[in-house]
C-alpha positions in Angstrom: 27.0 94.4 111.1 30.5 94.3 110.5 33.7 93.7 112.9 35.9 96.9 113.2 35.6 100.5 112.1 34.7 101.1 108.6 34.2 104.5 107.2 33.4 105.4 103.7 36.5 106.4 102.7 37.3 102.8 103.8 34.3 100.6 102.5 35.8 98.0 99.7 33.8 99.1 96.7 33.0 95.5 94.5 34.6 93.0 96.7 32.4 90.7 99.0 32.1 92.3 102.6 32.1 89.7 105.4 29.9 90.1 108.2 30.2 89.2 111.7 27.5 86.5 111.5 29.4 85.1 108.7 27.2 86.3 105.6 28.3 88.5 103.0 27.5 91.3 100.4 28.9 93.6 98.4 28.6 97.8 97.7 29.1 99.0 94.5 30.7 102.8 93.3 27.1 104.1 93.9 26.9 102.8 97.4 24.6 100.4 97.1 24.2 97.2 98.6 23.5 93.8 97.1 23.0 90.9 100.0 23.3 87.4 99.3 19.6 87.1 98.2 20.2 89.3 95.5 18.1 92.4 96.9 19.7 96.1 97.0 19.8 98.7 99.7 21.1 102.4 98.9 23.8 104.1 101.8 22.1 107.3 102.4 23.8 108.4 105.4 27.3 107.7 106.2 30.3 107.8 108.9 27.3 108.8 111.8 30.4 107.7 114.5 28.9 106.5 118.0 31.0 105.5 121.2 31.2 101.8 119.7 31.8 102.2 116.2 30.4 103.9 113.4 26.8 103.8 111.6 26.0 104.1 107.7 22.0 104.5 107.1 20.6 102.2 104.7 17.2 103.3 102.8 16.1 99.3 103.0 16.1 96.8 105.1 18.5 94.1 103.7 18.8 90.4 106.0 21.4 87.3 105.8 20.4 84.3 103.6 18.6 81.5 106.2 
C-alpha cells in the first residue's frame, strides 16, 4: 500500500517505490513488480479509483521482507 494517490500515468517506472509500512519495490516499463524478495507481480488492472484512493490489480500476491 502506498501513501497518496498514484495513478498510472503517475507510477515511477525503475525507481524504488516506498510503501507505507516502510518496504519498497520497484515496477518496471512493463508494469511489473519486483518486491524486496526478489519475486514479480504483473499490474493487470489499473486506476480502479474508490472514495479513499485508487486501486491497481496485481496477478500475484507479492508481501514485505520479515
Amino acid at each position: 500500500m502506498l501513501s497518496g494517490r498514484v495513478l498510472k500515468a503517475d507510477v515511477p517506472v525503475g525507481s524504488a517505490v516506498g510503501t507505507v509500512e516502510g518496504g519498497t519495490f520497484t515496477v518496471d516499463a512493463g508494469l511489473d513488480i519486483t518486491d524486496q524478495r526478489g519475486r514479480r507481480a504483473g499490474i493487470v488492472g489499473t486506476d480502479v479509483l474508490t472514495s479513499n484512493g485508487v486501486i491497481h490489480v496485481v496477478d500475484k500476491v507479492i508481501l514485505p521482507a520479515p
